[in-house]
N, C-alpha and C positions, 0 to 999 in steps of 0.2 A: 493521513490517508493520501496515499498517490495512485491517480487515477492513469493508466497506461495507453498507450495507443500500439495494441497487440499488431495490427496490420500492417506497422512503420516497419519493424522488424522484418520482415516477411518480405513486403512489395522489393524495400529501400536495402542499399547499404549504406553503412554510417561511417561519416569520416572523423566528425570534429562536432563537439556539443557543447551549449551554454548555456549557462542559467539566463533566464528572463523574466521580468516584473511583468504584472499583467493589469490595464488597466481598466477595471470596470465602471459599474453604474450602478446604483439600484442596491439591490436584494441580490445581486450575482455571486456576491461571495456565499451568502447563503447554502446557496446552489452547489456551489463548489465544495463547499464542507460536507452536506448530504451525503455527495458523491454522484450528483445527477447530471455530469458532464461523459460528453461523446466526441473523443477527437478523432474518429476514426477515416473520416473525409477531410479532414481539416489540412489546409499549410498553410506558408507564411508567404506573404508577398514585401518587398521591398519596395516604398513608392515614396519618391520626392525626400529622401534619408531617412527614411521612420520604417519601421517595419510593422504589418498589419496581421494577425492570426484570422483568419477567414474558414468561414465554412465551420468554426467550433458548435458544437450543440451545447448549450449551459440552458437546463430547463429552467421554464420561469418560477417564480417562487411564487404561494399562493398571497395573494391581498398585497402582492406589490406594486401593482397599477400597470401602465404603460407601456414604463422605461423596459422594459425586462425583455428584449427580445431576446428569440432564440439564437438566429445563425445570423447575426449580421457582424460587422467586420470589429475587432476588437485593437487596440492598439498593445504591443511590446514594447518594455521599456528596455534600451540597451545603453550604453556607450557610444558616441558616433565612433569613433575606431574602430569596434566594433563590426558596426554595421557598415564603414567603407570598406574596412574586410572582408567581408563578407561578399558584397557585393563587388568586389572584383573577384573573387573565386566564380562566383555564378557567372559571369559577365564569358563566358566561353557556352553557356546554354545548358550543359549536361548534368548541372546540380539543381537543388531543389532545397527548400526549409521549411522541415517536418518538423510536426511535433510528437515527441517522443513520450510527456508524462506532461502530466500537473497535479499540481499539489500545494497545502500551505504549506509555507516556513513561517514561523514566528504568529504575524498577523497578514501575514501579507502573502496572497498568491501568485506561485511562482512555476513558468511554462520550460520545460528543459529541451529546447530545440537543438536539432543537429541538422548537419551539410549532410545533405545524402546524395546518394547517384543511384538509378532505377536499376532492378534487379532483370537481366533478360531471363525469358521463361522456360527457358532450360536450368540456369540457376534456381529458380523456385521450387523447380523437380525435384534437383539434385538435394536440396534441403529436406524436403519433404519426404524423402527417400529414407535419408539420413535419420532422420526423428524415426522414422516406422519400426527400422533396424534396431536403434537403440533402446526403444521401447519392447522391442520385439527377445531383446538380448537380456534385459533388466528384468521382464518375466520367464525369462530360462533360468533367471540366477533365483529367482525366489520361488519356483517350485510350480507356477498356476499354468494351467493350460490353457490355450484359445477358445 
């Protein structure tokens, strides 16, 4: 099951994505297999060469005690080249590291981050336009009316 972050698409554009190891605590994977994760305010911060998932929603699982919070900061496991990479793209201010999906692979949970750059809100329009059109086009072609 891969759980999406519909709003990355929309806000963000997407330059460059990577896979990332996610590292939890507790009953979090639990959670994560349910499907009871919300990245939809969530990104990534890079602090001290580690990179940090922030703001994730991973609801707590029942009779897990404590450990299980909700939004606190999670760690991303990368490559340091990786993440010095990275971190000199951002190092000019105009990018950002979203998360784009999560999901297991194998046994292990895995977060698909991208370099984005903020969408201005005339682009949002122009997108949204675009959907209405082709939606609007796709029911010309199959016969139904509004």
């Amino acid at each position: 099951m891969k759980i999406y972050n519909r709003r990355a698409r929309f806000k963000y554009q997407v330059f460059e994505r990577v896979e990332a190891g996610l590292a939890l605590t507790g009953a979090e994977i639990k959670s994560i297999r349910a499907g009871r994760v919300d990245l939809s305010e969530s990104f990534a911060r890079i602090r001290d060469s580690e990179v940090f998932l922030v703001n994730a929603f991973i609801a707590p699982w029942m009779g897990s005690g404590k450990y299980s919070g909700e939004r606190k900061e999670r760690k991303l496991l990368l490559h340091k080249n990786q993440i010095l990479a990275w971190q000199g793209k951002m190092a000019g201010g105009k990018f950002a590291l979203v998360p784009i999906s999560i999901y297991i692979k194998g046994n292990l949970a895995k977060v698909e981050l991208a370099l984005c750059k903020s969408r201005a809100k005339f682009d949002k329009r122009a997108i949204l336009k675009k959907r209405t059109m082709e939606r609007e086009v796709e029911r010309e072609l199959r016969g139904e009316k509004y």
